[in-house]
C-alpha positions as CSV (number, residue, x, y, z in Angstrom):
1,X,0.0,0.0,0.0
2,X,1.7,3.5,-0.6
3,X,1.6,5.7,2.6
4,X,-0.2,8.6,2.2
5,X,1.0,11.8,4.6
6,X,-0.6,14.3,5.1
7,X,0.7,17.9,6.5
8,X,-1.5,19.9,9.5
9,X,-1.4,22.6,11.4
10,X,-4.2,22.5,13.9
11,X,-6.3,20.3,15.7
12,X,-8.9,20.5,12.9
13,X,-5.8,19.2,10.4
14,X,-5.9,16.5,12.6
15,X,-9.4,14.9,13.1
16,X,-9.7,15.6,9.0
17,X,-6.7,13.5,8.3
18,X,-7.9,11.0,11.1
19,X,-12.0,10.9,9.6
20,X,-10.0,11.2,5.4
21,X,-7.9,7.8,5.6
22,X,-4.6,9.3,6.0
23,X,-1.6,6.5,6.8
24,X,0.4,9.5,9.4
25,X,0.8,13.3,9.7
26,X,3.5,15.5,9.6
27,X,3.0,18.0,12.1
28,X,3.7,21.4,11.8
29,X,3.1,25.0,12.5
30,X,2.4,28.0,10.1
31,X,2.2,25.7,6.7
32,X,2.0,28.4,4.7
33,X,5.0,29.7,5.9
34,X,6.0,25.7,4.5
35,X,5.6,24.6,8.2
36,X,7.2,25.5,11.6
37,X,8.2,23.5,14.8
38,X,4.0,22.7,16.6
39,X,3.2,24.1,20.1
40,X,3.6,21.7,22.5
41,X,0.0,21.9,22.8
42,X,-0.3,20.5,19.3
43,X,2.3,17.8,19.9
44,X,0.2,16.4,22.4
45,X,-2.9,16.5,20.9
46,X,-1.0,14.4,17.6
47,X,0.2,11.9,20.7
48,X,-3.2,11.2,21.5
49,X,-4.5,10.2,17.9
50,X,-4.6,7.2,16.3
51,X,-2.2,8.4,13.5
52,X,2.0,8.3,13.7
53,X,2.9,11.6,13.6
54,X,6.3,13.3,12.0
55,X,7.1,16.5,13.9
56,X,8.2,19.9,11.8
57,X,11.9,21.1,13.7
58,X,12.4,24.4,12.1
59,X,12.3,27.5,14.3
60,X,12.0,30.0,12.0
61,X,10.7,30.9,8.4
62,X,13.8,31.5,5.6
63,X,15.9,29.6,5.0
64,X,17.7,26.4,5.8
65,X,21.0,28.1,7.2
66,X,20.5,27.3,11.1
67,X,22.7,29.1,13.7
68,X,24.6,27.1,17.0
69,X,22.0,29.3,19.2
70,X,18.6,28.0,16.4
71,X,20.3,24.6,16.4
72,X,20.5,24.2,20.2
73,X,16.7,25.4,20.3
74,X,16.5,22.4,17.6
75,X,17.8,19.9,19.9
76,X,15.2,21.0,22.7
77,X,12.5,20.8,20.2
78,X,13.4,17.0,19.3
79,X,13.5,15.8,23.0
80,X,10.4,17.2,23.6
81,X,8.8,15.3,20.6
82,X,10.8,12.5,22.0
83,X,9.1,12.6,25.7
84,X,5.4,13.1,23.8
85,X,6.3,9.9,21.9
86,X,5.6,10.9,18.7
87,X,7.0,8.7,15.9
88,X,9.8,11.4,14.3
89,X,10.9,14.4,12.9
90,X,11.2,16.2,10.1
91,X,14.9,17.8,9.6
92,X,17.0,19.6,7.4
93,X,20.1,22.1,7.2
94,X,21.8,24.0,4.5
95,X,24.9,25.2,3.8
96,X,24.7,28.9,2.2
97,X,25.4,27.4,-0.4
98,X,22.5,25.2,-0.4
99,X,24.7,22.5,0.1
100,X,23.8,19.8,3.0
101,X,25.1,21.2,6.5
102,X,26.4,17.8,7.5
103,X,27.4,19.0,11.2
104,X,24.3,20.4,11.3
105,X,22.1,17.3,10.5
106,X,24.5,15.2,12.2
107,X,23.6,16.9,15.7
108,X,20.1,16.7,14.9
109,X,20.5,12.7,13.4
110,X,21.7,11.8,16.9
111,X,19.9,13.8,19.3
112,X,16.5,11.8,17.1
113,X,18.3,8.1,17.8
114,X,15.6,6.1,17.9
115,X,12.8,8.0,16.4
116,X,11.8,7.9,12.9
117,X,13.5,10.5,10.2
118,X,12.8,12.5,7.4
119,X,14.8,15.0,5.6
120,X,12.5,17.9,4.4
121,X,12.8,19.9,1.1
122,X,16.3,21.5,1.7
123,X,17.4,19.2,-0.6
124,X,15.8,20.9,-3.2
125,X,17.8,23.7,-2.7
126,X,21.4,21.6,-2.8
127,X,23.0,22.4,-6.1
128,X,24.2,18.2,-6.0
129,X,21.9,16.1,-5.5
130,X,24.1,13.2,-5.7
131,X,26.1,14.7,-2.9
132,X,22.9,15.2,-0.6
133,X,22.0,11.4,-1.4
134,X,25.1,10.1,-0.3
135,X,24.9,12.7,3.0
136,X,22.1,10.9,3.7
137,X,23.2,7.2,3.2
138,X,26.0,8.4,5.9
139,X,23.7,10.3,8.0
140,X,21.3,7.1,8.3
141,X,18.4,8.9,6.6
142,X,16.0,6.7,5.1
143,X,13.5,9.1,4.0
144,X,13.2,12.1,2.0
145,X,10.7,14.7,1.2
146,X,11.4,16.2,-2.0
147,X,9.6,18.6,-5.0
148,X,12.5,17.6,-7.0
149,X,14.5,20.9,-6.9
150,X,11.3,22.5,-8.3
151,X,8.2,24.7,-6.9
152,X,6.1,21.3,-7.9
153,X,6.6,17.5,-7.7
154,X,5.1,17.1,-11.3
155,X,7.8,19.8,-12.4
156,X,10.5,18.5,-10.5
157,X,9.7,14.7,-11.8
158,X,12.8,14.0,-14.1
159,X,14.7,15.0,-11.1
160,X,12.4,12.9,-8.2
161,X,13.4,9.9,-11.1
162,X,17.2,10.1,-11.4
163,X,17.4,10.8,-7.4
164,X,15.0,7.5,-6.9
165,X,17.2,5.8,-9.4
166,X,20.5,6.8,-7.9
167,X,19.2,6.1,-4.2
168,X,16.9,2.6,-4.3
169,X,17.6,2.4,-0.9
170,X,16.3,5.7,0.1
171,X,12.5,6.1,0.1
172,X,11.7,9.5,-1.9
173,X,8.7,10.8,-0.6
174,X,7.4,13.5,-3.5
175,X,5.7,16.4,-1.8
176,X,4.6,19.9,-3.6
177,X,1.0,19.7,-5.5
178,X,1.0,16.1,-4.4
179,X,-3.1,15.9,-5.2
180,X,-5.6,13.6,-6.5
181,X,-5.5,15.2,-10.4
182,X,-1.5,14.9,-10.2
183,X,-1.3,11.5,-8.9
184,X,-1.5,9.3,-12.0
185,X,1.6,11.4,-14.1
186,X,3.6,11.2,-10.6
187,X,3.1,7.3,-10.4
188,X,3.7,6.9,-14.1
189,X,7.7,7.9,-13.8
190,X,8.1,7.3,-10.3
191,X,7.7,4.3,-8.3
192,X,5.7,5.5,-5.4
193,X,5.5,4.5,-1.8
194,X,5.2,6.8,-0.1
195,X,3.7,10.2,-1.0
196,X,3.1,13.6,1.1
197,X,0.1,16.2,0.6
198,X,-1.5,19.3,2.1
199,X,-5.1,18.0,0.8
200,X,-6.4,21.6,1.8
201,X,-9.5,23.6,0.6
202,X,-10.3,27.2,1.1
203,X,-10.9,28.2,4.6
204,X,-14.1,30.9,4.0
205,X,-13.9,34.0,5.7
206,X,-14.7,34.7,9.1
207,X,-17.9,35.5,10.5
208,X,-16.5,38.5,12.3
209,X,-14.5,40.5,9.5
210,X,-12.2,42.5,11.9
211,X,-10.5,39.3,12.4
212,X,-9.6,39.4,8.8
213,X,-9.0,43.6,8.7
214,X,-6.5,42.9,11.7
215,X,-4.6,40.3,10.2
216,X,-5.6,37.2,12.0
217,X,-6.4,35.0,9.8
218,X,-5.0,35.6,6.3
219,X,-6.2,36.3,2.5
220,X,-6.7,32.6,1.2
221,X,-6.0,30.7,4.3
222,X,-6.5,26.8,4.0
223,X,-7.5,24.0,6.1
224,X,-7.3,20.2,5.7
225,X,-10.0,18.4,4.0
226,X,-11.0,15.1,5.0
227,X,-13.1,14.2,1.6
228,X,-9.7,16.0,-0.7
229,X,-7.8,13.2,1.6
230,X,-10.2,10.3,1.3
231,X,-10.0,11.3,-2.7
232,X,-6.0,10.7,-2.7
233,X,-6.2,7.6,-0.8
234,X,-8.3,5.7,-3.3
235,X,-6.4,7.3,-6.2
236,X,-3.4,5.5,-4.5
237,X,-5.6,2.7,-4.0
238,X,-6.2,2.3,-7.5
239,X,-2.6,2.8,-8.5
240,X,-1.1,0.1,-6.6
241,X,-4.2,-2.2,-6.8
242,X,-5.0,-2.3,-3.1
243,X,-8.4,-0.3,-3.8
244,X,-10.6,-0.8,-7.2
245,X,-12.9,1.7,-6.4
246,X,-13.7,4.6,-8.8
């Protein structure tokens, strides 16, 4: 069966991807900042559900580039999924070069011994992917979450192919307009097994419009959607034979 993951942000995110058929989370804060460390309020909620759940560890929107004082926050953040027991986290570190910050994801790698890993989409910024792949053999990284070096999955495909092809032994989780009408080109280059979506509608707009005139809740703010996840998971269904329903 391919895993479907599926990013949230809220308690809402997470009942939706419980009630839609989603195989685990990835927990995060502020998605559309492309996700944040979760309030230790959210971790525990995403303990007490029936789905694993990957926690977000970045501390701050930007980029990858992580200072010794971010990186120490970093290490914090990991025990404290740790003592939740949530399955993982989701890491990365760059270079300014866009490179792989080795040091930097070798702290992280071992203060997450034991708990499940993913490395998020700073490898699309690496200018070597090869490089980043073989980071990662080192590092013990099984798992990666990747566009492909591009702004979409689906546009990033020739690259999601050669990395799968140079790494069979690392699972490469495409993420970035993962959806239900992108599915079938995805699975028809790439061997899929595991895949990662936002499966997110339009949130409408508040009842009380100062909360949008102050800035509360932003222009085109989304929220998880429980039938856009239910749709992904039989498309996957029907892709690796494990569902026949239309």
């Amino acid at each position: 069966m391919i895993i479907l993951e599926v990013c949230v942000e809220d308690a809402a995110g997470i009942a939706a991807a419980t009630v839609g058929g989603a195989d685990r989370i990835e927990l995060c804060a502020a998605l559309a900042l492309g996700g944040l460390t979760p309030s230790a309020g959210l971790i525990a909620l995403a303990a007490a559900s029936p789905l694993p759940a990957m926690a977000m560890i970045r501390p701050r929107a930007g980029d990858f580039v992580w200072s010794a004082p971010e990186q120490d926050a970093m290490l914090y953040e990991i025990s404290v999924v740790r003592a939740a027991g949530l399955a993982g986290i989701v890491i990365g570190a760059s270079l300014p070069d866009g490179r792989l910050d080795a040091a930097a994801m070798s702290r992280l790698v071992q203060a997450a011994q034991g708990l499940d890993i993913t490395l998020h989409r700073a490898i699309d910024l690496t200018p070597d992917p090869a490089e980043a792949l073989a980071q990662c053999r080192d590092l013990g990284i099984r798992r990666i979450l990747t566009s492909g070096g591009a702004q979409t999955a689906l546009s990033g495909i020739d690259r999601l192919a050669l990395m799968q092809a140079t790494a069979p032994d690392i699972t490469m989780m495409p993420g970035g307009g993962v959806s239900v009408d992108t599915i079938a080109k995805l699975s028809s280059r790439l061997t899929l097994t595991e895949v990662h979506a936002s499966c997110s509608s339009a949130m409408p707009p508040p009842s009380n419009p100062d909360v949008a005139a102050f800035g509360f809740q932003p222009a085109h703010a989304k929220a998880t959607d429980s039938a856009a996840i239910a749709a992904l998971r039989r498309a996957l269904g029907q892709i690796d034979g494990s569902d026949t329903r239309g």
